[in-house]
FIVO-894455 format. One record per residue: x, y, z of N, C-alpha, C, O in turn; residue number from 0. Coordinates in Angstrom, 3 decimals. Each point is the difference from the previous one (the first is absolute). Last residue first. Example, Ala and Ser with C-alpha at 12.3 -4.5 7.8 and 13.67 -1.06 7.14 Angstrom:
12.850;-2.250;7.080;0.820;1.190;0.060;-0.770;1.090;0.730;0.509;1.108;0.169;1
-0.219;-6.828;-0.239;-0.890;1.190;0.000;0.900;1.200;0.000;1.036;-0.019;0.665;0
***
This chain:
-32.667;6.851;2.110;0.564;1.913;0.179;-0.498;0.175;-0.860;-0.030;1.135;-0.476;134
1.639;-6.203;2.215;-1.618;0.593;-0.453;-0.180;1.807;0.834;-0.142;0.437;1.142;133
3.750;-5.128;-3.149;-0.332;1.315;1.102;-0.895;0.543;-0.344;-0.307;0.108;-1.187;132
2.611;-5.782;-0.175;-0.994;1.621;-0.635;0.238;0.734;1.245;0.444;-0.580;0.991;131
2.793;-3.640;-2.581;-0.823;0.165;1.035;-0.632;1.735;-0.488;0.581;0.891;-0.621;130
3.558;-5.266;-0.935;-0.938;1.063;-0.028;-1.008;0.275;1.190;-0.090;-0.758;0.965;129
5.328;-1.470;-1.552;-1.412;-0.459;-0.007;-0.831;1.616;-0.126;0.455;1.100;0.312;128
4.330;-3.976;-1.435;-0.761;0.875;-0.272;-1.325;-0.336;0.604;-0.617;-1.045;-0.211;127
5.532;-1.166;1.881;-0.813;-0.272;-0.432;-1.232;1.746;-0.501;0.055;0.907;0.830;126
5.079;-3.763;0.709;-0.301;0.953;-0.329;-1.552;-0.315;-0.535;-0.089;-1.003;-0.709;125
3.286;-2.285;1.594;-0.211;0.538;0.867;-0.950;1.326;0.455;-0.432;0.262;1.122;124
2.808;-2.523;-4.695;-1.113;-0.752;0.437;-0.589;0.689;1.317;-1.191;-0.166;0.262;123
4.731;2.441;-2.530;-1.088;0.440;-0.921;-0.994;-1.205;0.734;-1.181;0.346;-0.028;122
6.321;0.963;1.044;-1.392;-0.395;1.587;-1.391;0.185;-0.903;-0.941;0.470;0.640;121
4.698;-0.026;-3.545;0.617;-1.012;1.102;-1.187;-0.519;1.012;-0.353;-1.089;0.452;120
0.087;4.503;-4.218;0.268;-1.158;0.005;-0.351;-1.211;0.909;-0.784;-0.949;-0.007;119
1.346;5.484;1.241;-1.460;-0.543;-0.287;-0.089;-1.082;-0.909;-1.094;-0.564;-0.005;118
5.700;2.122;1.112;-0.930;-0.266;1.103;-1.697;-0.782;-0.229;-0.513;-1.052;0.381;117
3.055;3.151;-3.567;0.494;-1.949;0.009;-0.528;0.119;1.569;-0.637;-0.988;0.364;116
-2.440;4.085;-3.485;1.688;0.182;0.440;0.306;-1.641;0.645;-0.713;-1.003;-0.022;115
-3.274;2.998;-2.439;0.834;-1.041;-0.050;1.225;-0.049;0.263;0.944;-0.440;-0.656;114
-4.591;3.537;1.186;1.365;0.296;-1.099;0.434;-0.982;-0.410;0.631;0.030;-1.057;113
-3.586;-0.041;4.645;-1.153;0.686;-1.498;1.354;-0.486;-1.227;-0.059;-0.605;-1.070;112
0.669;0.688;6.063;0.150;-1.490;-0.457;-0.755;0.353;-1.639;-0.203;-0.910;-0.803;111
0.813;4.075;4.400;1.315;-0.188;-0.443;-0.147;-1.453;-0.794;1.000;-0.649;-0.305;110
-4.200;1.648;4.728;0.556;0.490;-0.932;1.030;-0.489;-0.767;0.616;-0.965;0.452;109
-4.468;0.073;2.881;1.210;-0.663;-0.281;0.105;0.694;-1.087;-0.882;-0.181;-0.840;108
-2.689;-0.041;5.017;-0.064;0.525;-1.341;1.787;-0.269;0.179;0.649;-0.106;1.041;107
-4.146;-2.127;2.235;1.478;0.805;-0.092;-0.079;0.216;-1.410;-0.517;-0.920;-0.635;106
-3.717;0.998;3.868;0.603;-1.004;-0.709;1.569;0.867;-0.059;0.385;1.026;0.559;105
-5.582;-1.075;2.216;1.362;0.413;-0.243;0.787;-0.744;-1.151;-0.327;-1.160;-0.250;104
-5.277;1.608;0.183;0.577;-0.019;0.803;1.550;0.173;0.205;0.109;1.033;-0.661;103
-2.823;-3.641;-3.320;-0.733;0.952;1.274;1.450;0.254;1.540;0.728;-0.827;0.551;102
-1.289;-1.907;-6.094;0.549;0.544;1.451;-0.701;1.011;0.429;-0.551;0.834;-0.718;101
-0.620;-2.212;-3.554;1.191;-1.200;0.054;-0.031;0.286;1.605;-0.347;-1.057;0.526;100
-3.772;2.837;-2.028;0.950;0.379;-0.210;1.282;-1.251;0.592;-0.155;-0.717;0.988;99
-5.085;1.042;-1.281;0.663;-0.776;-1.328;1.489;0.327;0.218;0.702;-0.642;-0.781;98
-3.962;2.661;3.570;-0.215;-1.411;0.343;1.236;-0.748;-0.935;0.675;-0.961;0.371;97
-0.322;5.775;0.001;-0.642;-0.286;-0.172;0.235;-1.696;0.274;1.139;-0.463;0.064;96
0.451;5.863;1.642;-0.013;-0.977;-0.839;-1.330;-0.608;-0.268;-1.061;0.592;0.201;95
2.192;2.645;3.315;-0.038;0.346;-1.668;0.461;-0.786;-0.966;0.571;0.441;-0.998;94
-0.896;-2.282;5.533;-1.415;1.438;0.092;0.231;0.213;-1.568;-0.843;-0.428;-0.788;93
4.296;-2.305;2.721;-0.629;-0.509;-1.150;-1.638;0.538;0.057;-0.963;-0.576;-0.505;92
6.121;2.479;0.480;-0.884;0.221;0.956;-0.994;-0.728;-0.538;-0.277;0.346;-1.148;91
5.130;-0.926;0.509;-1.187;0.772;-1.021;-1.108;-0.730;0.832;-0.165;-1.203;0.197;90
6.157;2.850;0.415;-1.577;-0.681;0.357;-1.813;0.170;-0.763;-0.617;1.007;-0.348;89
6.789;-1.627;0.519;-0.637;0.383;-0.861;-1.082;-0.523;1.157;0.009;-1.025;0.682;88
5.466;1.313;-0.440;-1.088;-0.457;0.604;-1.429;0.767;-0.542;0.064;1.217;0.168;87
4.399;-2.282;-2.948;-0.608;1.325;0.703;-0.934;-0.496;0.995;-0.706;-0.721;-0.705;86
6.004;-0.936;-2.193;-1.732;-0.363;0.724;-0.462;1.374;0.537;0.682;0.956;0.367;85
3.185;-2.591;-4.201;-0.760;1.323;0.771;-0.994;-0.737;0.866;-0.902;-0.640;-0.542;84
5.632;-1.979;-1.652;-1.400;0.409;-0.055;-0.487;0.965;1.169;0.488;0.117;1.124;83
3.702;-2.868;-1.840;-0.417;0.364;-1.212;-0.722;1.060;0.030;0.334;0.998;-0.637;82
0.877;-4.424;4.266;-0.740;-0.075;-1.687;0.395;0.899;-0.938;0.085;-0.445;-1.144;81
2.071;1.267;5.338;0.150;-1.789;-0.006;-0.908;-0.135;-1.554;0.578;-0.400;-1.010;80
-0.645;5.291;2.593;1.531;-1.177;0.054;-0.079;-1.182;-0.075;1.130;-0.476;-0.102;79
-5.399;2.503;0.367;0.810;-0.008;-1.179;1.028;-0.186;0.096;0.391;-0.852;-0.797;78
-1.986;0.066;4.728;-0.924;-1.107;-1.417;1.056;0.591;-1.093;0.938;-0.641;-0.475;77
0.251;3.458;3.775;0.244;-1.382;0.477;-0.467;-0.991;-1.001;0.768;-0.828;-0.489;76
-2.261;4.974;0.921;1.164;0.090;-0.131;0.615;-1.467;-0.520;0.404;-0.360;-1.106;75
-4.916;0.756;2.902;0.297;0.240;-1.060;1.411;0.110;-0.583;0.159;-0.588;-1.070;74
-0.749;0.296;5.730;-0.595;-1.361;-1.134;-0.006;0.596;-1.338;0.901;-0.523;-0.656;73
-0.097;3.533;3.672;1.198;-0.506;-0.056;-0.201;-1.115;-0.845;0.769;-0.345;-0.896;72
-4.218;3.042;1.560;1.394;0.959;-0.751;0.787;-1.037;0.100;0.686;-0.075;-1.019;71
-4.073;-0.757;3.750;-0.329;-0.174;-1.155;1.154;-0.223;-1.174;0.344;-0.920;-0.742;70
0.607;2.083;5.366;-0.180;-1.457;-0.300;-0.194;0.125;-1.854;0.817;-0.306;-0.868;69
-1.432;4.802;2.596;1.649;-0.434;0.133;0.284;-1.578;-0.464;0.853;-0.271;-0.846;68
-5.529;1.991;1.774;0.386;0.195;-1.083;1.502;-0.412;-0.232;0.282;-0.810;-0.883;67
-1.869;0.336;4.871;-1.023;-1.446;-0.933;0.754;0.688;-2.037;0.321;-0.640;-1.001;66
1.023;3.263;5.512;0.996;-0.933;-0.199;-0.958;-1.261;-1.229;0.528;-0.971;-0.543;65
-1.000;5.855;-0.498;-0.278;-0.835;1.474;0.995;-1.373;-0.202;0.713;-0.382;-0.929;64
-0.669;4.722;-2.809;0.545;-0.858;0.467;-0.109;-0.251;1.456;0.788;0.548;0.771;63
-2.396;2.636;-4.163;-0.593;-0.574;1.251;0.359;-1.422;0.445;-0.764;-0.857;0.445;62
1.909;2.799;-5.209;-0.526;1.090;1.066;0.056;-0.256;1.108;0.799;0.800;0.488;61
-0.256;-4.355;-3.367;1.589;0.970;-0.125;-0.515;1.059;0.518;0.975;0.657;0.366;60
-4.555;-3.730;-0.876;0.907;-0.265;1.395;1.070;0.554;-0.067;0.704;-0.067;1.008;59
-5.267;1.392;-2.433;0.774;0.484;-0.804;1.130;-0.924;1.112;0.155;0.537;1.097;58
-5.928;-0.170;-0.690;1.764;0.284;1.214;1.320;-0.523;-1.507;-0.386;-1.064;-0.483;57
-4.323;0.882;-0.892;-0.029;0.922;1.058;0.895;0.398;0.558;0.133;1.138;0.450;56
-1.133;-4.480;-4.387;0.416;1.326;-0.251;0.316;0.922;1.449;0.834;0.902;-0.079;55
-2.430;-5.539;-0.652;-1.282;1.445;-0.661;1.179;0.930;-0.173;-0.280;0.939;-0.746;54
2.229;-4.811;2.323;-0.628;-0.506;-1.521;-0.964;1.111;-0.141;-0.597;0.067;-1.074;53
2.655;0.251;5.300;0.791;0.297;-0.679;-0.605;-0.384;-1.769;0.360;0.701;-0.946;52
-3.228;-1.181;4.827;0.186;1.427;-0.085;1.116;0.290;-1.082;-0.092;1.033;-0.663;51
-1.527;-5.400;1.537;-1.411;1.052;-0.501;0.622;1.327;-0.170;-0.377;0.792;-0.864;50
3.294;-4.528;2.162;-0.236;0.145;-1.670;-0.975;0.785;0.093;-0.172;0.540;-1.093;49
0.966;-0.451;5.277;1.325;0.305;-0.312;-0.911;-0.092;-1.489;-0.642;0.988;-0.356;48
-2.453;-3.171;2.738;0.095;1.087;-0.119;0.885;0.881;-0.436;-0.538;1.002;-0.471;47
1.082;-5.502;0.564;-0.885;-0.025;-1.183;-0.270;2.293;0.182;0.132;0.820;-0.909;46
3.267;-3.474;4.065;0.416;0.308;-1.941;-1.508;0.857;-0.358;-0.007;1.182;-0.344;45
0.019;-0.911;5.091;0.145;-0.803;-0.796;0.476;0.321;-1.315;-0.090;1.077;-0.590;44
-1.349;2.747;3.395;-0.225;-1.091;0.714;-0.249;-1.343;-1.246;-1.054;-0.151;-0.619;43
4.379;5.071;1.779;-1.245;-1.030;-0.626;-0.382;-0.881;0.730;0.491;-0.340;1.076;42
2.183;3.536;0.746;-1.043;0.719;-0.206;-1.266;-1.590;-0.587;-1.111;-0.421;0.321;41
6.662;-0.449;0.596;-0.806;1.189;-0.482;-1.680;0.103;0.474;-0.172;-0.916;0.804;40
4.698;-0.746;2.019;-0.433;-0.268;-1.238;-1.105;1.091;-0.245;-0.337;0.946;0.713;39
3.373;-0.910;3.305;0.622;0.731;-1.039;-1.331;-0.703;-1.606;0.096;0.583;-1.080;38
0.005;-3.491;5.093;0.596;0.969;0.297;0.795;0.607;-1.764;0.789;-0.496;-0.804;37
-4.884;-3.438;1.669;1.942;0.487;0.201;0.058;1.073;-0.046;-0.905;0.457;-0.698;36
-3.477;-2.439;0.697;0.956;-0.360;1.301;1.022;0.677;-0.431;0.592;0.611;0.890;35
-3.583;-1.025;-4.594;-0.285;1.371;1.085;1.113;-0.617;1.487;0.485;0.951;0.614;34
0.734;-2.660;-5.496;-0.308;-0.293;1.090;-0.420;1.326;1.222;0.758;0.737;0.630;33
0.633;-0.769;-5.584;-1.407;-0.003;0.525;-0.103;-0.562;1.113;-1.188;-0.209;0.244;32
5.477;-0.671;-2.384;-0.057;1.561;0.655;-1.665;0.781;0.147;-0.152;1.177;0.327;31
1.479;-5.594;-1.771;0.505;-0.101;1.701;-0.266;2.000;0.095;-0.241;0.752;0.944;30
-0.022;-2.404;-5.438;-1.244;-0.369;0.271;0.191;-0.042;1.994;-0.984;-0.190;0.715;29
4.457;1.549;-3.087;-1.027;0.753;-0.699;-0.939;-0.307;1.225;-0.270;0.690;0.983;28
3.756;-3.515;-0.933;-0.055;1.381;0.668;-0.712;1.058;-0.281;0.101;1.011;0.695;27
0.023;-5.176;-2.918;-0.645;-0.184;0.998;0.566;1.433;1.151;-0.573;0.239;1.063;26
1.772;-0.682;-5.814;-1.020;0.371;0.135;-0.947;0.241;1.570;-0.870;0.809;0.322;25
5.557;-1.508;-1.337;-0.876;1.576;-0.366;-1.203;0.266;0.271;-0.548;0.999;0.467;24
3.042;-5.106;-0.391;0.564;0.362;1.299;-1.117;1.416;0.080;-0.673;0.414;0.945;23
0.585;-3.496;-4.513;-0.980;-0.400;1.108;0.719;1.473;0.991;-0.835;0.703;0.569;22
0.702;-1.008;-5.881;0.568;0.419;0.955;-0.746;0.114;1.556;-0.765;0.866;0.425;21
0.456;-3.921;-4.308;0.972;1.053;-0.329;0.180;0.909;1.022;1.198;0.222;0.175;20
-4.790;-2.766;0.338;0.856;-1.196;-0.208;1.505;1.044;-0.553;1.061;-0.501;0.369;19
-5.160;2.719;0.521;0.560;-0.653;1.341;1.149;-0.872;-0.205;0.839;-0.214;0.876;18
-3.102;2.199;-4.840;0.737;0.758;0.684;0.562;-0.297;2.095;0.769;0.563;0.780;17
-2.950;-3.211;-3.440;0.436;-0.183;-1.163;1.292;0.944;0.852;1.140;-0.330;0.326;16
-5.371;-0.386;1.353;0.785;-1.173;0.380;1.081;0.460;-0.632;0.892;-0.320;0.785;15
-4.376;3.079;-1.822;0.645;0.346;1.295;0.792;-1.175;0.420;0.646;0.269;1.013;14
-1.754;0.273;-6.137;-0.673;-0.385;1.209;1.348;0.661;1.152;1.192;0.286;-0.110;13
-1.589;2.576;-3.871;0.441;-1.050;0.253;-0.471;-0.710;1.142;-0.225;0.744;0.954;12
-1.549;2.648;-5.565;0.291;-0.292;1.202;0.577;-1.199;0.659;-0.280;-1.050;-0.578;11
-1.438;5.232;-3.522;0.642;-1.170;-0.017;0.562;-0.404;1.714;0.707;0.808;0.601;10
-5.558;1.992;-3.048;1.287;-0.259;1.610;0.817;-0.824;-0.542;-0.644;-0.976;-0.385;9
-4.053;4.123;-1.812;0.922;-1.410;0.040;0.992;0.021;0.904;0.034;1.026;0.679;8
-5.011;1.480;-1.990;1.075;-0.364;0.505;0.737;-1.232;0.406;-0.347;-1.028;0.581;7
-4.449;4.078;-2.831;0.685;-1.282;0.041;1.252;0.172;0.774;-0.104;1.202;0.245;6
-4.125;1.650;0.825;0.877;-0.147;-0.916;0.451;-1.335;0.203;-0.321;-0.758;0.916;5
-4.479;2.586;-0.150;0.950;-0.194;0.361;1.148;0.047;-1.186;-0.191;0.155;-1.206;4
-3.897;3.701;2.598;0.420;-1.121;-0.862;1.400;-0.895;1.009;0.637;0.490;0.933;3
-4.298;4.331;-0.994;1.307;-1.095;0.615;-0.162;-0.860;-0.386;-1.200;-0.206;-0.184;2
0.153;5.820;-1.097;-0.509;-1.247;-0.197;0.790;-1.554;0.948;1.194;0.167;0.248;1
-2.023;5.626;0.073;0.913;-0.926;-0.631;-0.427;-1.428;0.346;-0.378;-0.319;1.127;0
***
C-alpha cells in the first residue's frame, strides 16, 4: 500500500483566548504538571498531556488522574461561559510539513460551523488553519 499525505483542517482558539475565559481552570491544569505536588499526574507538561490526549491514547472519561479531572473541568467551564467545545488537539510536526499553519498543540473549538450566537459572538476569535499527515 502506497503513502501519501493528506490534507487537514482544525478550527482553533489561541491559548490566551481560553486563559482569558477561564483563568482559574486553566492554571490548575497547567499546576497539575507539577512533578513536586502531591497526587499530580504522570505527564510531563501541557505539550506532552496534548501528545497523548490529541492522539487518542488515554480517553479522560476512562482514566480520570487528577491532569485529566483539571482538563474535564476547563472544558466544562469554556463552554459554560462561550458557548463552545474545546479539545486539546496535537499534530506532531514529524507528519507534517514546513507549509502547515501549526505544528505542535493547539485547542480545536467546536459548535461554531452552525452559526450558533455563541460562534457568533467569539467568531474573531476563532481561527481555520490547515496542515498535511503523511500515512
Amino acid at each position: 500500500m502506497g503513502m501519501g499525505f493528506a490534507s487537514c483542517q482544525v478550527l482553533t482558539v489561541e491559548e490566551d483566548f481560553i486563559k482569558e475565559q477561564c483563568p482559574g481552570e486553566f492554571q490548575a491544569l497547567i499546576d497539575s504538571f507539577d512533578p513536586y505536588e502531591e497526587d499530580n499526574s504522570e505527564f510531563n507538561g501541557i505539550d506532552d498531556f496534548a501528545r497523548i490526549i490529541g492522539n487518542g491514547e488515554i480517553d479522560p472519561k476512562d482514566k480520570p488522574g487528577n491532569s485529566e479531572l483539571k482538563y474535564i473541568a476547563l472544558q466544562k467551564s469554556f463552554e459554560q461561559k462561550t458557548g463552545l467545545e474545546i479539545t486539546l488537539f496535537y499534530h506532531d510536526p514529524e507528519d507534517g510539513d514546513r507549509y502547515d499553519d501549526f505544528s505542535g498543540r493547539a485547542w480545536q473549538v467546536d459548535g461554531v460551523y452552525q452559526l450558533t450566537p455563541s460562534g457568533k459572538r467569539y467568531g474573531k476569535y476563532i481561527k481555520s488553519q490547515s496542515f498535511v499527515v503523511c500515512g
